[in-house]
Every structure is written in structure tokens, then in C-alpha cells.
N, C-alpha and C positions, 0 to 999 in steps of 0.2 A: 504494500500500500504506500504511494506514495508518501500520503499525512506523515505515518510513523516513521518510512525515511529521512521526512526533513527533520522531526521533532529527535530523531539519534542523533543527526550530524547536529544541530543545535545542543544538545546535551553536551555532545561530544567538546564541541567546542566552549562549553559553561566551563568543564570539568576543565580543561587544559587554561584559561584564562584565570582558573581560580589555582592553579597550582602556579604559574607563573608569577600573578599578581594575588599572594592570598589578603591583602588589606586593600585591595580597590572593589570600589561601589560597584556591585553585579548588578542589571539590570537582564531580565532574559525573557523573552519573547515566543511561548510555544502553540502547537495547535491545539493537543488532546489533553487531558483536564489529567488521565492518569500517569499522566510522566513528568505529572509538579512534582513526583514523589523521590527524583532522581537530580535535580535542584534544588533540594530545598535548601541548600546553604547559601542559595544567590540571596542580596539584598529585596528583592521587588521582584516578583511574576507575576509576569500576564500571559493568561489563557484565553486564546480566542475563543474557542467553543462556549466554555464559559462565560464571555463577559459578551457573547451573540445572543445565545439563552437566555440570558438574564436582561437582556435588553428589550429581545420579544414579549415576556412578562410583562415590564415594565409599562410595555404599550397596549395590553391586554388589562390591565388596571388604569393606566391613564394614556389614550393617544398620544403619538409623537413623540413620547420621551425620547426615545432613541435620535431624535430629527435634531430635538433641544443638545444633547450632549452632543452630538456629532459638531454641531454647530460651535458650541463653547470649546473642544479642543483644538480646531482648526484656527489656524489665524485669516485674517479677513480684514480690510480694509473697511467693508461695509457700505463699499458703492455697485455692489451688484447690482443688474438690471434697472439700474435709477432712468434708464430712456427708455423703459418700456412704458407701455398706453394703459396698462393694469395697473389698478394701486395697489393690489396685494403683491404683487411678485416688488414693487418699489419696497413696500413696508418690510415684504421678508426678506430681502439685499441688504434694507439699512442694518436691520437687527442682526443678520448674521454678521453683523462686523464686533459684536460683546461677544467678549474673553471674559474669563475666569482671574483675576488676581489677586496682590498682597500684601499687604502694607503692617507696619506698626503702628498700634492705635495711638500712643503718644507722637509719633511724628506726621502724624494724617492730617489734614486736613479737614478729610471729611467725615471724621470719627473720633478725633481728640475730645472734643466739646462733649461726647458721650460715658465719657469715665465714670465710675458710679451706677450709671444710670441701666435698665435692663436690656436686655438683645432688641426682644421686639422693639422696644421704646426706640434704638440707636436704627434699627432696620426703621423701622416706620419714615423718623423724623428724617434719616440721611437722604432716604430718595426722595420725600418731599423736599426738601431743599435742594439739593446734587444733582437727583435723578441716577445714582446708584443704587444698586441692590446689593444688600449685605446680606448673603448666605450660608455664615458660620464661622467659628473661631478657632483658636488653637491656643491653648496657655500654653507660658511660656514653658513652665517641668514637664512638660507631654506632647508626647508626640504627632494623638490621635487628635482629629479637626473635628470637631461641634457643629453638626449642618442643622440649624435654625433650636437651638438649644432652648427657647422657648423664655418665656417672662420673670420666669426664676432664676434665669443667668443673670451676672451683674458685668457690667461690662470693665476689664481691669486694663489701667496703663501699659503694662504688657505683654497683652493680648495680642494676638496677629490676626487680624482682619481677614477675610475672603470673601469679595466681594463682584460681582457681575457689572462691569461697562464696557462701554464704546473702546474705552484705552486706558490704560493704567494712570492715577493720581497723578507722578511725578511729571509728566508729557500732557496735562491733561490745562486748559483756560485757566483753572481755577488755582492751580500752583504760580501758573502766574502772575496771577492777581497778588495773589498774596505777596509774592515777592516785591511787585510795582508797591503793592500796601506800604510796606515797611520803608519803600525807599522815601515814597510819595505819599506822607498819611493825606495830604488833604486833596487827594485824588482817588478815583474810583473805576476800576476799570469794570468798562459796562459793553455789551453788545449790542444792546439797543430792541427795537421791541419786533425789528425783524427776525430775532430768534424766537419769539413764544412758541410754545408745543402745538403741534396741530391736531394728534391724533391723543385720545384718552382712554386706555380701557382697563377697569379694576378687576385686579386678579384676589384673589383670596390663598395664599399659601401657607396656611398652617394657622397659626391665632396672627398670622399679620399681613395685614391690608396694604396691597400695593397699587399704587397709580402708576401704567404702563407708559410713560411718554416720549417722546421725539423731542429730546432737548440737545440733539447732537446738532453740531455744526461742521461744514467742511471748509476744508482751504484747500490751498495746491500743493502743500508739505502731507497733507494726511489728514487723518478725521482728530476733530480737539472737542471740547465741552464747552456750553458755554451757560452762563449762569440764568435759571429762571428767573420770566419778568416778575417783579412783584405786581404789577397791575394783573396777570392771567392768574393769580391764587385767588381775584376775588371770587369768578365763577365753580373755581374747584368745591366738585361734590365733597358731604365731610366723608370721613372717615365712617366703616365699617361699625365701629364703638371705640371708646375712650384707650386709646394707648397710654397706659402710667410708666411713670418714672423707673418706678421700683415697685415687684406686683404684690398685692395686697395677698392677705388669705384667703379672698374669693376667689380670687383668679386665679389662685394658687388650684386650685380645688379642678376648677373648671379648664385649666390648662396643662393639667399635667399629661405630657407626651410619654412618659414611663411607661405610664399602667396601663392596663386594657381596656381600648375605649371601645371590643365590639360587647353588645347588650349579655344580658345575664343570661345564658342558655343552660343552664345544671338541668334545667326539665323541654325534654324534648315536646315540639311541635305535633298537634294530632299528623298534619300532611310526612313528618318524619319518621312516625311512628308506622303509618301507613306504609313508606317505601321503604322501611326497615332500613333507615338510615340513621344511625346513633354513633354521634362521632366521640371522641375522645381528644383533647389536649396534651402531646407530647413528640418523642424526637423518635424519627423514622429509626424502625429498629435496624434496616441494617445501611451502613455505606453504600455507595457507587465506586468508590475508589479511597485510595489515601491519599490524607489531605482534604477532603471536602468538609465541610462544614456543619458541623447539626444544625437542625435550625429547626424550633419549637412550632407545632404546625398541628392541622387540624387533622386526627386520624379515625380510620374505623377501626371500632373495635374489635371483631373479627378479619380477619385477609380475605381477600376473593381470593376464590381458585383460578386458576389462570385460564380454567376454561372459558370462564366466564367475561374473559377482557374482550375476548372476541366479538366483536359487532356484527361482524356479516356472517355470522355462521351461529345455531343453537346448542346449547347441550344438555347435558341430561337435570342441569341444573333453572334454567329457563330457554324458553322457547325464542328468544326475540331472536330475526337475522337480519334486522335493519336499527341503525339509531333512531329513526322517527318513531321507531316499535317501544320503545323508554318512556315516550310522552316525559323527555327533559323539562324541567321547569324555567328555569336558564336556558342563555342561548349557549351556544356549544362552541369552545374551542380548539378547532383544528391546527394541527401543526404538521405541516406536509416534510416528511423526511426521506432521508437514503434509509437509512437503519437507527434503532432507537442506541444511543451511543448514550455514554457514559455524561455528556454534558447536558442532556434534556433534565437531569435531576434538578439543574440549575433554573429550568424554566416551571417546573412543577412546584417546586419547594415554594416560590413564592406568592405562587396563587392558591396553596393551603396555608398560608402564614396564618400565626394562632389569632392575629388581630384582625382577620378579617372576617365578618361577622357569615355565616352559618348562612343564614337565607344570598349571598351574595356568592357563593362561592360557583364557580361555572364548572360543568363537564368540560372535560380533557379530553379529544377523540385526535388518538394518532395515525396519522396517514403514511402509512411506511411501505416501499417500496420493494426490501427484504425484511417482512416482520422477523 
């Protein structure tokens, strides 16, 4: 098989860079999900099949995800199709040109002034002001990054930022403002009111309310920012509800992204009881491979027989030879494959996640070529 060809020579070549250089940064790049087990001493692995699967998921819970990431690792200028006759294809050119970045919250800008103060509160108020979106942190003793840490985060001096724009802080209008600031207090650098946003649409991600807007500007150096009018906030819709400082014990209650927000299910549904489906809370008993992940998820409490996975054929165990013949309650999703391979786990696992409430969960119907 070709795959497993390349992922040896790839090995091959991990193992002989780490004996030549054993303190340099391994980064290694493979296809199949079970031959992380033969790098594990690289710094960082990425598994394609892996991180495909888990993207298809992703978009089977929310559209497009995969379109958004694809979009933030690339880099982009974000003057794609600006001379087309569509405004959609304009709108999606400008926004593919926001990256991912990173700053220190005491030397930012646009996040200093939030010290103290909570995530949402610094997420909210930053893009109302900036038109950045801050999408998690990283303290300074750790190494792991906090994507939208929620109202009970406090925001600390040295915190590293990661935030969605057009272009990173230091290259961005508003560092230059500041710098004119300091030189020139009693001057103000402004771009006048041919930059107001044109386009508004509020998203909702997680407990914080974003206004989506077009505050970019371009030149003939590259795309820069430029500062919102203060005349365009008079007509801005408010806000979803109150974003505080620092979150109370109510909002404590009502935000906590920890615990399990799908409904109380300990007593099954007359409709579950009926299709004899009585799930369970726990971690798939067995592997795919080594190295993969457990991951807390909704199970039955008995295993089907595997006669019974069959859809187009009956057994001694039910009669059905077609999916329609289920009368699914859900719509059904297909996943058209060569063979079901070791990194479909990666696509499965995440559409039984324990937090996904019970009546929302869809059938799985695989389309495999060599089952």
C-alpha cells in the first residue's frame, strides 16, 4: 500500500533525525493514525486521517468548520475576488484574509486595558472597539491554550493572547496610532468616516456576543486596520445581555462550560424504551490503535452483534434490509469510504460525545467500498 510506504520512509526518516539531532524540535507529518505509535518521541504529530475525520465531524455538528480552519491556517492577503459582481464571494475574499495570532496582554494594545477584568468581558469589549476577536489564552506556567475559557477566567498581565484578524497588532493602524500618540499627544490619528463598517452580523459563540464587521482597510503595502467611527456605534444593536467585569455567582452558575450542559437523562424516554435504546455514559471499551484517545461518550449498554451492523442484508436477529426499514428518527449520516480504517474512530467518537444531549444524536450509516 502505498499510504504505509510513505508513513515507513517518514518514520524512517523521524528515527534517523532524532538520533543525529536528539535535542532538536521534531515536528513529523504522517498518514495513518497507527504509526503515531512508532514516533512518539517526536515533539508534535500530525495525523492526516485523523485531523480529516475529525474535521468531517466537526461539520456534521456545525457547517463549514472545516472551511473556517482551512481559512485561518492559510495566509491570505484578503483581496480575493474583490472585482467580482457577487457580494458574497467579495465578503468571503475579504475574511479569508484573518489569521490566527499572538501577543502579550501587557504589551497589546488591544488587550492591556483588560487586566483584571474577565475573558468574555476582554473578548466582548476588544472587538467592539478593535474589531478583533479574542479566542483564548495561554498562562504564562502552561503550556496548554484556553479557547474561550469563559466569564470565570480573569484576565492576567501575563497572559498570551490568541486572537482572530485581518493582520497581526504590531503591523496593524492602531500601533501606529499609538506610536504618533506618544510622539504627538495633541494629535489624533483618524481615518475619517470613509472607513465605517458596512456589513453587521451577530454571531453568538459560547456566552459571548460578537458583532461580525468590515472595519478593515486596504493600501498598496497590504491590508492594515483602521479605527471604528465613533459616530457608526450610535446605530449598533446592544449587546446579547450584560457582559460584566468580573462574573458574579449567577453567571457563574449559568456559564459554567465544565459541566454537562446536555438535560438530565438517568430515566429513559417512553420513544427509547420503545426502540430499546438505553444508552450509558462512558469510555469505548476497546482502542483503534495506540495512542488514540478515550474520550467519555454516549454508549449502549449491550454491543450489537455485528450481524446486525448490516443494513442491506437481514439476520436472524431483525428482518430490516434497507435503512428506511429503521424508521430513523434523525437524519442519517453517511460517510462514503474505501475501507473503514482505523481513523473513522476519530469521526465517530465525536458525534457520541457525552455532552451531546441523547435526543440529538444522528445515525452513523457507512458506505464502504470493501466493508
Amino acid at each position: 500500500c502505498r499510504t504505509l510506504h510513505l508513513d515507513h520512509q517518514t518514520i524512517l526518516r523521524a528515527w534517523a533525525v532524532k538520533d543525529f539531532a536528539p535535542n532538536c524540535p521534531l515536528y513529523v507529518q504522517i498518514l495513518k493514525p497507527e504509526n503515531k505509535f512508532h514516533i512518539k518521541f517526536a515533539d508534535h504529530v500530525v495525523c492526516e486521517e485523523e485531523f480529516k475525520y475529525a474535521m468531517l465531524a466537526l461539520n456534521c455538528i456545525c457547517p463549514a468548520t472545516s472551511t473556517l480552519i482551512t481559512l485561518l491556517v492559510h495566509t491570505s492577503r484578503g483581496q480575493e475576488s474583490q472585482q467580482s459582481s457577487e457580494q458574497w464571494q467579495k465578503m468571503y475574499g475579504r475574511c479569508s484574509g484573518n489569521e490566527v495570532h499572538h501577543i502579550n496582554l501587557e504589551e497589546s494594545t488591544f488587550f492591556a486595558e483588560y487586566e483584571g477584568k474577565s475573558f468574555t468581558y476582554a473578548s466582548f469589549h476588544a472587538h467592539k472597539k478593535f474589531g478583533v476577536c479574542l479566542i483564548g489564552v495561554r498562562k504564562e506556567d502552561n503550556k496548554n491554550i484556553l479557547l474561550n475559557p469563559g466569564p470565570q477566567y480573569i484576565m492576567s498581565s501575563t497572559d498570551t493572547c490568541f486572537y482572530i484578524n485581518i493582520t497581526k497588532e504590531e503591523n496593524s493602524a492602531f500601533k501606529k496610532q499609538e506610536k504618533q500618540r506618544k510622539k504627538h499627544e495633541s494629535k489624533l490619528y483618524y481615518h475619517g468616516t470613509s472607513r465605517l463598517p458596512v456589513h453587521s452580523i451577530i454571531a453568538s459563540m459560547g456566552s459571548v456576543a460578537i458583532d461580525l464587521q468590515d472595519t478593515g482597510c486596504r493600501t498598496s503595502s497590504g491590508p492594515t486596520l483602521a479605527l471604528p467611527s465613533e459616530g457608526g456605534r450610535e446605530g449598533r444593536r446592544p449587546s446579547i445581555a450584560p457582559v460584566l467585569e468580573v462574573a458574579d455567582s449567577s453567571s457563574l452558575q449559568t456559564c459554567d462550560l465544565l459541566s454537562d450542559q446536555s438535560e438530565d437523562e438517568t430515566t429513559p424516554s417512553d420513544e427509547e424504551v420503545c426502540a430499546g435504546l438505553e444508552y450509558a455514559k462512558g469510555y469505548p471499551p476497546y482502542s483503534p490503535y495506540i495512542g488514540s484517545s478515550p474520550t467519555f461518550c454516549h454508549l449502549l449498554h449491550e454491543k450489537v452483534p455485528f450481524c446486525c451492523l448490516r443494513l442491506d442484508k437481514g439476520c436472524q436477529h431483525n428482518y430490516y434490509e434497507d435503512a428506511k426499514a429503521y424508521g430513523f428518527k434523525n437524519k442519517l449520516i453517511i460517510v462514503a469510504a474505501e475501507t473503514a480504517g482505523n481513523g473513522l474512530y476519530n469521526f465517530i467518537v465525536p458525534l457520541r460525545a457525552y455532552y451531546r444531549p441523547k435526543k440529538e444524536l444522528n445515525p452513523i450509516v457507512l458506505l464502504l467500498d470493501n466493508p
